[in-house]
N, C-alpha and C positions, 0 to 999 in steps of 0.2 A: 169475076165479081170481086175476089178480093183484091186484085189490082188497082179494081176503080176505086175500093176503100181506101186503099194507099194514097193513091193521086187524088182522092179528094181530101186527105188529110193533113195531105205536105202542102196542099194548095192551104189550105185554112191555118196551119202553122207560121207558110210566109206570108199570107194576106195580117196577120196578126202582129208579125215583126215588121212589116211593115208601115201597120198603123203605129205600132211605139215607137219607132222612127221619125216619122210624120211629128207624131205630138209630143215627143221632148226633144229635135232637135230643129234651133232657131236654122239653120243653114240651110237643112229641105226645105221647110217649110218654103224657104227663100226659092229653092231654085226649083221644087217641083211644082208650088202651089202658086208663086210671085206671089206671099206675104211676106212682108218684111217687121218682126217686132222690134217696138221701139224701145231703145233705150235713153237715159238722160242722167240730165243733173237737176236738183231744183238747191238754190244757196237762200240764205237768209241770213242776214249780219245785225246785229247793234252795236253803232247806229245803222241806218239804211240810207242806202245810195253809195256803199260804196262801191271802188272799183275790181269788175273781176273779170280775173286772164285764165284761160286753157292756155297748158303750154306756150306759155310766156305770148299770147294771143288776147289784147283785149278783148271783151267780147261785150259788157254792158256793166248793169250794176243793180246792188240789190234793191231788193228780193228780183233773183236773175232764173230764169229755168228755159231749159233746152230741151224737147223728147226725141231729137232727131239725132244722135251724136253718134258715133261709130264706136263696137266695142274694142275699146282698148284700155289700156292705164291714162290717166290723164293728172298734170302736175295743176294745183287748183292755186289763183292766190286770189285774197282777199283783201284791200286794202284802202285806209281812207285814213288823209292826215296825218300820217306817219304811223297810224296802228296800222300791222295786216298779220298774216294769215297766210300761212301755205301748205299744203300736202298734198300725197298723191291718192287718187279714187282709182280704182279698179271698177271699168264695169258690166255687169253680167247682161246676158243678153234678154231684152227683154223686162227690164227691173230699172228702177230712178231710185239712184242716189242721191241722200238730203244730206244737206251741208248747214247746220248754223252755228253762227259763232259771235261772242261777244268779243269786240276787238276793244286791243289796249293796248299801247305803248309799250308798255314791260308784260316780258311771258308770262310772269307770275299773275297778274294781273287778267289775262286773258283765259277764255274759257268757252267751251262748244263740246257737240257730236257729229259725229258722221255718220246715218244709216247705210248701211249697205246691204243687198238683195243676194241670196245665190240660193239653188239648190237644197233641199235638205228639210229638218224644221226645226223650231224652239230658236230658241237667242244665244248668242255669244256677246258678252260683257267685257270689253276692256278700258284699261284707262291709265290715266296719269294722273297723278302717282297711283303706281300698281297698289294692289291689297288695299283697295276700297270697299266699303261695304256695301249687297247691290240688294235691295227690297223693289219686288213688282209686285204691284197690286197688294200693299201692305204686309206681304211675307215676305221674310230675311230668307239669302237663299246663301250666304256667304259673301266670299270676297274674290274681284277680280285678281287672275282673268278667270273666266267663267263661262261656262255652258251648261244651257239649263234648258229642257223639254219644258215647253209651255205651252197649251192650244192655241193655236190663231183666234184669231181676234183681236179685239180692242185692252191695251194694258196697259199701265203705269211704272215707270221705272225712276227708282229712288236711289241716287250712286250719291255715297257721304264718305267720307275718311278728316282724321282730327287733323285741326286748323286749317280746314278746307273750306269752301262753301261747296253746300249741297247741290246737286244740280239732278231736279226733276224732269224725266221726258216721257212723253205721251209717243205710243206706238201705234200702229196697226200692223199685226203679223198676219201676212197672205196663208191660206192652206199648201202646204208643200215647199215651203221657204224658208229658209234659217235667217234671222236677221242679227245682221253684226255691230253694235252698237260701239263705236269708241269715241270716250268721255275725257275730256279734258276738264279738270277743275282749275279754279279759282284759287288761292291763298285768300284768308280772312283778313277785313281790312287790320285787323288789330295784329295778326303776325305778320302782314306788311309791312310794319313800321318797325318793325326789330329785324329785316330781311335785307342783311348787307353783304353784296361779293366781298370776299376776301384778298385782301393784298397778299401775294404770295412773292416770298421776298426770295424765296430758291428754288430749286426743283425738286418737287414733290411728284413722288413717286406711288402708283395704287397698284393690286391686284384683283384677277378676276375672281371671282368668288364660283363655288360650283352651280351649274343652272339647270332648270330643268331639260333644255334640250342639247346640254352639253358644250351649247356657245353661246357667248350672247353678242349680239349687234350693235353694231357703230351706225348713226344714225348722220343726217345733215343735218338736225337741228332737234333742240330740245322737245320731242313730241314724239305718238307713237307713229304717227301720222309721216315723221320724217322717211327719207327715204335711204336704206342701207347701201351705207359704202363699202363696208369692210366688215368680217367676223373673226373674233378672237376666244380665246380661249380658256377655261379655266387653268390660273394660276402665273399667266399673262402678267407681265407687268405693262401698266399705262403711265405715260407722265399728265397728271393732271395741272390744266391749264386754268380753271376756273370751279365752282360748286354753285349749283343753279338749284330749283324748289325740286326734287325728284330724279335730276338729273346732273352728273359732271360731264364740263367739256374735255377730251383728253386731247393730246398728239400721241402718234403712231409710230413705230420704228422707223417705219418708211418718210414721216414728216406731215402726214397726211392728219388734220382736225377733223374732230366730227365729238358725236355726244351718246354717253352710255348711260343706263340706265344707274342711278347710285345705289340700289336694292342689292347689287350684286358687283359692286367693287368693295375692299377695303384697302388701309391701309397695312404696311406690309408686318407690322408689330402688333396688328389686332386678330388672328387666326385666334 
């Protein structure tokens, strides 16, 4: 008798791991059940209709959504009239990635978010320019980047930082989901008009400043959204090539361009 108590306990221990198997992994499901969940993209731009490529793939134009796409990273761009738009989406299986963006000519000018779905719950806040300040549903919770427990549900997200435009977004957070929100803001038009590249008549030299995670990222382009080339390190020198709204472009030892966060360079007389 006690045997069969055993054997019937280990049977209900693996009938058990095997239903949590089933229900959080998209791949059985796929291969024991043939359910396949869907994952996707949905874009929205201003203006609309313009043109948008997967991995350098035309595919249509906005307002553009796909729920059928394969999980992988995918290089997004966005483009109409000589404004566009490019980064890379990561996506989870099972979850649709939102893309919108107000497109513009000049970066500074241009402005959007990216939702993105994974695992977990409450929200993740990033943006450009970093240390914004993020208000959902009318409470201050500080300044990106940020991560904040919040119940699912329906909420309002208020990301401001000075001479910015504000940019408000409406969410819905699923139960069991952490949603990853990255904000790109706008320059006010009035600090527009005083926003001019520098002619740099030598070479000018920067350092990396200390970071939270001990390095910070060289990007392809002024966004957070760009995609890492290369990491350097606190106390690094960079030859800076250019000074953009949040970001410098530098060159590399090796030769190589790309764009650093300016929070965390200086120059080498300001320690």
């Amino acid at each position: 008798m006690a045997n069969m108590r055993k054997i019937i306990l280990w049977l209900l221990v693996l009938l058990s791991v095997v239903v949590l198997l089933i229900r959080y992994s998209g791949k059985l499901q796929q291969i024991l059940l043939g359910i396949k969940q869907q994952s996707g993209i949905s874009i929205f731009s201003t203006p609309s209709e313009a043109t948008v490529s997967l991995d350098d793939k035309e595919v249509g134009k906005t307002p553009y959504e796909d729920k059928n796409l394969e999980v992988k990273q995918y290089t997004v761009k966005v483009d109409k009239d000589g404004a566009s738009w490019q980064g890379n989406i990561k996506l989870a299986a099972g979850t649709m990635a939102i893309i919108n963006r107000d497109l513009a000519k000049e970066v500074a000018s241009s402005s959007g978010e990216i939702l993105t779905l994974d695992r977990g719950r409450g929200i993740t806040v990033i943006s450009n320019p970093a240390d914004s300040e993020v208000e959902i549903d009318g409470t201050k919770y500080g300044k990106t980047p940020i991560s904040i427990n919040i119940p699912s549900g329906e909420h309002t997200i208020l990301v401001s930082h000075p001479n910015y435009l504000n940019r408000s977004i409406k969410i819905s957070l699923p139960e069991s989901f952490n949603l990853t929100v990255s904000v790109d803001l706008a320059l006010s038009e009035v600090d527009l008009t005083t926003v001019t590249a520098p002619v740099i008549t030598q070479t000018q030299e920067i350092v990396v400043k200390q970071t939270p995670t001990g390095f910070l990222r060289v990007r392809d382009q002024a966004s957070l959204n760009g995609k890492e080339i290369a990491q350097v390190k606190p106390g690094d020198k960079l030859i800076l090539l250019e000074e953009l709204a949040g970001w410098d472009k530098i060159r590399l030892p090796d030769g190589k361009e790309g764009f650093v966060s300016s929070t965390y360079v200086m120059l080498p007389d300001s320690r």
